[in-house]
Wavefront OBJ file of the C-alpha trace (Angstrom):
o trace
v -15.519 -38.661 -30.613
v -18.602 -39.343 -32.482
v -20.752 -38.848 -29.060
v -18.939 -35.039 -28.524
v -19.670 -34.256 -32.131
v -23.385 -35.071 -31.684
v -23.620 -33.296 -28.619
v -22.221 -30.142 -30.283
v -24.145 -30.530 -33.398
v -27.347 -30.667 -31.165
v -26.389 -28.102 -28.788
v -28.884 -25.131 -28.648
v -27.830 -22.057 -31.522
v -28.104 -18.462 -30.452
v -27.074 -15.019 -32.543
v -24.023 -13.090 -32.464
v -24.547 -10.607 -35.296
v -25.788 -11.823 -38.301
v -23.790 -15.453 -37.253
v -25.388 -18.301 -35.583
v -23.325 -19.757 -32.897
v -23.494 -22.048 -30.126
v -25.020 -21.276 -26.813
v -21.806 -21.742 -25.036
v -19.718 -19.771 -27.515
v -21.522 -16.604 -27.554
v -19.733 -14.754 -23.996
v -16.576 -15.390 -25.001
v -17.057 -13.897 -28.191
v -18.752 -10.878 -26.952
v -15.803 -10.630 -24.204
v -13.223 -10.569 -27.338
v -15.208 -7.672 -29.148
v -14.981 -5.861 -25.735
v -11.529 -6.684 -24.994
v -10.705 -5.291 -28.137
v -12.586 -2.089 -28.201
v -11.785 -1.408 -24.328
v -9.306 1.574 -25.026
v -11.503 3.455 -28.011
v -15.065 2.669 -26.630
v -15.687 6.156 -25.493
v -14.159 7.818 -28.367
v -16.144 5.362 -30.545
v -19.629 5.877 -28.163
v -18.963 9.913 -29.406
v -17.934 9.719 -32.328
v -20.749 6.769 -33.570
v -23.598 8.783 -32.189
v -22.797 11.845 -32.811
v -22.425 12.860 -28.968
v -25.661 11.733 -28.174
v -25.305 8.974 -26.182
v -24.466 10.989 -23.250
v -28.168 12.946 -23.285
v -29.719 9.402 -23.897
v -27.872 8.281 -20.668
v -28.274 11.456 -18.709
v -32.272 10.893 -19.729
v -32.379 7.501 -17.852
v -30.324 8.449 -14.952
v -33.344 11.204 -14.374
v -35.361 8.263 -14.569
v -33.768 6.143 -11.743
v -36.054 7.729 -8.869
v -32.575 7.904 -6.600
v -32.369 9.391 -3.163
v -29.536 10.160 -1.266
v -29.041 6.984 0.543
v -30.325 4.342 -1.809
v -28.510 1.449 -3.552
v -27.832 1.187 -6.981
v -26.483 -1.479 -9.824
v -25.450 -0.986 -13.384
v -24.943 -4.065 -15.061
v -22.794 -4.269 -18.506
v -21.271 -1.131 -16.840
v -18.919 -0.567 -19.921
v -16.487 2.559 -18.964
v -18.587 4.022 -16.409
v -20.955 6.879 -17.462
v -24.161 5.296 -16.321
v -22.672 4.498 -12.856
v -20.961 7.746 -12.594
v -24.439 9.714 -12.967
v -26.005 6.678 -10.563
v -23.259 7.367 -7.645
v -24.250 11.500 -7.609
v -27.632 10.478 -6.801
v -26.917 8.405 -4.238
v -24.293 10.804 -2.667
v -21.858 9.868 -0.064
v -24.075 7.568 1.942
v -25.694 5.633 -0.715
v -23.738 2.883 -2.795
v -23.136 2.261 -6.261
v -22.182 -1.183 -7.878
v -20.833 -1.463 -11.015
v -20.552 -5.141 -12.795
v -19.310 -6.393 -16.344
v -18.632 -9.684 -17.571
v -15.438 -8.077 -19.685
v -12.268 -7.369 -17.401
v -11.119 -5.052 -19.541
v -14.032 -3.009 -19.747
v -14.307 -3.027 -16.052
v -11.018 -1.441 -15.311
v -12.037 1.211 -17.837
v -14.965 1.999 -15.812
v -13.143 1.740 -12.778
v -10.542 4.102 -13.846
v -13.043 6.955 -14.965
v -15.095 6.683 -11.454
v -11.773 7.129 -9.901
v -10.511 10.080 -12.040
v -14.101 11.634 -11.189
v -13.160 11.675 -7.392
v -15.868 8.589 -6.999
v -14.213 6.139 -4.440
v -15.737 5.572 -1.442
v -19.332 4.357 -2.570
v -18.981 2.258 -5.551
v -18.105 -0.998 -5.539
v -16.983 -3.316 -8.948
v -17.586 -6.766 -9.407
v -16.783 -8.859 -12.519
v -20.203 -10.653 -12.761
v -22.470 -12.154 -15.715
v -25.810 -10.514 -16.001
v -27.263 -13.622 -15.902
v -26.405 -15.055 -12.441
v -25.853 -11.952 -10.703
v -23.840 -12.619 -7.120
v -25.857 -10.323 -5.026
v -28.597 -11.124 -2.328
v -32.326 -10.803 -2.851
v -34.108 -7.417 -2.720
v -30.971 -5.287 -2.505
v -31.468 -2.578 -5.058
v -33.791 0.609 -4.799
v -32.220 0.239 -9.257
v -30.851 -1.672 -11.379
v -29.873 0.158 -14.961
v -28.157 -1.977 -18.086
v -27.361 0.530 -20.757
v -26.825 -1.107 -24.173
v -25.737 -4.305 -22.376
v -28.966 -6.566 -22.585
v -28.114 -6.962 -26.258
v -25.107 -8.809 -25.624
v -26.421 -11.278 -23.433
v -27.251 -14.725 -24.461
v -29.452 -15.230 -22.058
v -32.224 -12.611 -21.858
v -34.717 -14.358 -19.835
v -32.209 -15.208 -17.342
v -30.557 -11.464 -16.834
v -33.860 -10.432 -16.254
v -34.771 -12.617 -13.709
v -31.597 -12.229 -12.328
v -32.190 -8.220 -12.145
v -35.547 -8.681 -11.021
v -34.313 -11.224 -7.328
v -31.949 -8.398 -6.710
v -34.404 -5.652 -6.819
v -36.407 -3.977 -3.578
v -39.979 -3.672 -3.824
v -40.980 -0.663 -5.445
v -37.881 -1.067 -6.957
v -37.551 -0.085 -10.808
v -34.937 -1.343 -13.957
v -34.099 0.923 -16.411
v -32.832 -1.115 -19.836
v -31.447 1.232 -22.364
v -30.618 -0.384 -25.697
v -31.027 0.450 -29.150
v -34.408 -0.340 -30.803
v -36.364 -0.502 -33.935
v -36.104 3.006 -36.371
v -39.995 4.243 -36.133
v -39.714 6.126 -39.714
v -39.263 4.212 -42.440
v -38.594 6.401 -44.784
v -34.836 6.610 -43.171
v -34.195 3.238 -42.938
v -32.143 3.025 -46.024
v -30.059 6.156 -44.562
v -30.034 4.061 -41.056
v -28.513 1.006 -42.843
v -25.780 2.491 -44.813
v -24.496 4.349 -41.617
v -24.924 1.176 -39.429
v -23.345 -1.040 -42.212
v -21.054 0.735 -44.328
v -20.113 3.712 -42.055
v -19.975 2.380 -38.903
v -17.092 -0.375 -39.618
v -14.840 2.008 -40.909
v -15.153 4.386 -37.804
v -13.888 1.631 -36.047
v -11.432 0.367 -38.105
v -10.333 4.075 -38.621
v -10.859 5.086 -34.648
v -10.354 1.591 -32.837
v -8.601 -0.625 -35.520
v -11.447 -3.342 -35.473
v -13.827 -3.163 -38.358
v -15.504 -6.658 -37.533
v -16.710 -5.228 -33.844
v -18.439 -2.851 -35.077
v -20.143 -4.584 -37.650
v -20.825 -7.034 -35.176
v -22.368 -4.022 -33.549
v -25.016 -3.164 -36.039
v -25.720 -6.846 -36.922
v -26.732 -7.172 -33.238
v -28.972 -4.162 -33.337
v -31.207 -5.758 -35.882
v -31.107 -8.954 -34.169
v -32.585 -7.424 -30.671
v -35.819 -7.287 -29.666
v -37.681 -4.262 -30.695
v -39.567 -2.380 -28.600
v -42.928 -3.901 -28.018
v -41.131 -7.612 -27.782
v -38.663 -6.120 -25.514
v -41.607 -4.633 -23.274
v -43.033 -8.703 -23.507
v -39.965 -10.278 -22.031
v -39.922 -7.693 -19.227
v -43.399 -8.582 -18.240
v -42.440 -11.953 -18.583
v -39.601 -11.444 -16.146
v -42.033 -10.341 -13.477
v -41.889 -6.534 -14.245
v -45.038 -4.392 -13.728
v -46.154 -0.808 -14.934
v -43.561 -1.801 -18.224
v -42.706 1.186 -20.228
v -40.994 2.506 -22.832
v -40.033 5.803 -24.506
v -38.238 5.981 -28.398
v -35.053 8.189 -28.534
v -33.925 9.486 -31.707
v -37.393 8.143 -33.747
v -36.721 4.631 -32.015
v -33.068 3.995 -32.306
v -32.736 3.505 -28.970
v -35.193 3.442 -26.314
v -35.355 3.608 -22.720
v -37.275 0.527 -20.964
v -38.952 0.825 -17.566
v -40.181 -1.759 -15.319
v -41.111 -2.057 -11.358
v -40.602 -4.867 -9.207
v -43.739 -4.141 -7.044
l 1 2 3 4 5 6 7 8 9 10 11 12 13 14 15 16 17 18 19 20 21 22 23 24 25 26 27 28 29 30 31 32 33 34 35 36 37 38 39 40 41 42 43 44 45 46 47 48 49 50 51 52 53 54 55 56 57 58 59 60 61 62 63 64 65 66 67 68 69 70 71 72 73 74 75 76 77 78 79 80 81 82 83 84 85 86 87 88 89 90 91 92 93 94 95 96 97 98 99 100 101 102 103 104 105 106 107 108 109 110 111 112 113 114 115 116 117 118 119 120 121 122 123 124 125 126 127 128 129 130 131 132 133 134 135 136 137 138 139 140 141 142 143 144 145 146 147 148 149 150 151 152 153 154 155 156 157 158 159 160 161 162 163 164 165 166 167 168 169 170 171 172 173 174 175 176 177 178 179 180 181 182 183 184 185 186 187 188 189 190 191 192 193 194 195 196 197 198 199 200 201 202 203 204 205 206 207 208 209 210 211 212 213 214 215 216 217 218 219 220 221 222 223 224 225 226 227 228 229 230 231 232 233 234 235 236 237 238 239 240 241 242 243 244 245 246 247 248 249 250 251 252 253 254 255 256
């Protein structure tokens, strides 16, 4: 007993929110904020951002360089609105697959794509970021749209993405970022932290997920580290643009 409580006590500490828990801990309590927003999580995506998300996510699918006939994979799919946008550029001959670590979340996705007449190109896999099951060099894209966040292991996702990608291939990482003006940060951190919890306790009946939400913002990369790791990862020609004065922003990065 002594030995397993050493071993935990040493084990290597990562964030969830404003917590510090251990490495191994951290997926399954991501999959339990997922599992329990599934139902609400567009209704929350709207009514959190103001609509907006969709015209951030409509910018990076303009961004995806997609041809009719080209492969594509969203990772941390969530209910399907990158992917569905991915699948119309690839048309009928092209492929789309979609991937989430959360079950529930998946079928979400997978129910949308169907209700949108998407079958016969888009495939769905239940797969971690971080060891993705796909051969080498088999993506003209890869997009992860506020998904990177939630993984524990950055480095690895990324150099995951980056095996599974074509030359001349490109990943698109869309995630929420670091506020460029300061003088609306205070406004930024009562909506994150006292607004934002009661939408979803009001909308999805889970104040704690979305306060695990905002806590994780602050806790991500910002932009300029983000663009690092990236690099890091093997990416060239790294980019990135600021949406809404930095809130989010949309990462770019070639596998050349």
């Amino acid at each position: 007993m002594a030995t397993d409580s050493n071993a935990q006590s040493s084990e290597r500490l990562t964030d969830f929110g404003s917590e510090r828990v251990r490495w191994s801990e951290k997926k399954a309590r991501v999959r339990g904020v997922f599992d329990s927003v599934a139902s609400r999580y567009d209704l929350m995506n709207d009514a959190m951002s103001f609509g907006l998300h969709r015209l951030w996510k409509r910018f990076a699918i303009a961004r995806t360089g997609l041809r009719p006939g080209d492969c594509a994979l969203d990772v941390a799919a969530g209910s399907g609105d990158i992917a569905l946008g991915l699948a119309r550029r690839v048309g009928p001959t092209g492929r789309v697959v979609v991937t989430d670590i959360n079950a529930a979340m998946l079928d979400v996705g997978r129910d949308r794509l169907l209700d949108a007449g998407l079958v016969r190109n888009i495939d769905y896999v239940l797969a971690d970021a971080e060891a993705l099951p796909f051969r080498s060099a088999a993506f003209n894209c890869v997009t992860i749209g506020f998904g990177l966040r939630n993984v524990t292991d950055k480095e690895a996702a990324l150099g995951s993405i980056f095996r599974v990608l074509k030359p001349g291939g490109r990943l698109l990482v869309l995630e929420f970022s670091r506020l460029r003006l300061r003088e609306l940060e205070p406004v930024y951190d009562f909506y994150s932290f006292q607004v934002l919890p009661r939408l979803g306790s009001l909308l999805a009946g889970d104040s704690e997920s979305y306060r695990y939400l905002a806590e994780s913002i602050r806790r991500h990369p910002d932009q300029d580290a983000m663009q690092r790791l990236l690099e890091a990862a093997g990416f060239e020609r790294c980019t990135y643009h600021n949406l809404a004065a930095g809130i989010v922003a949309l990462h770019a990065g070639y596998r050349l």
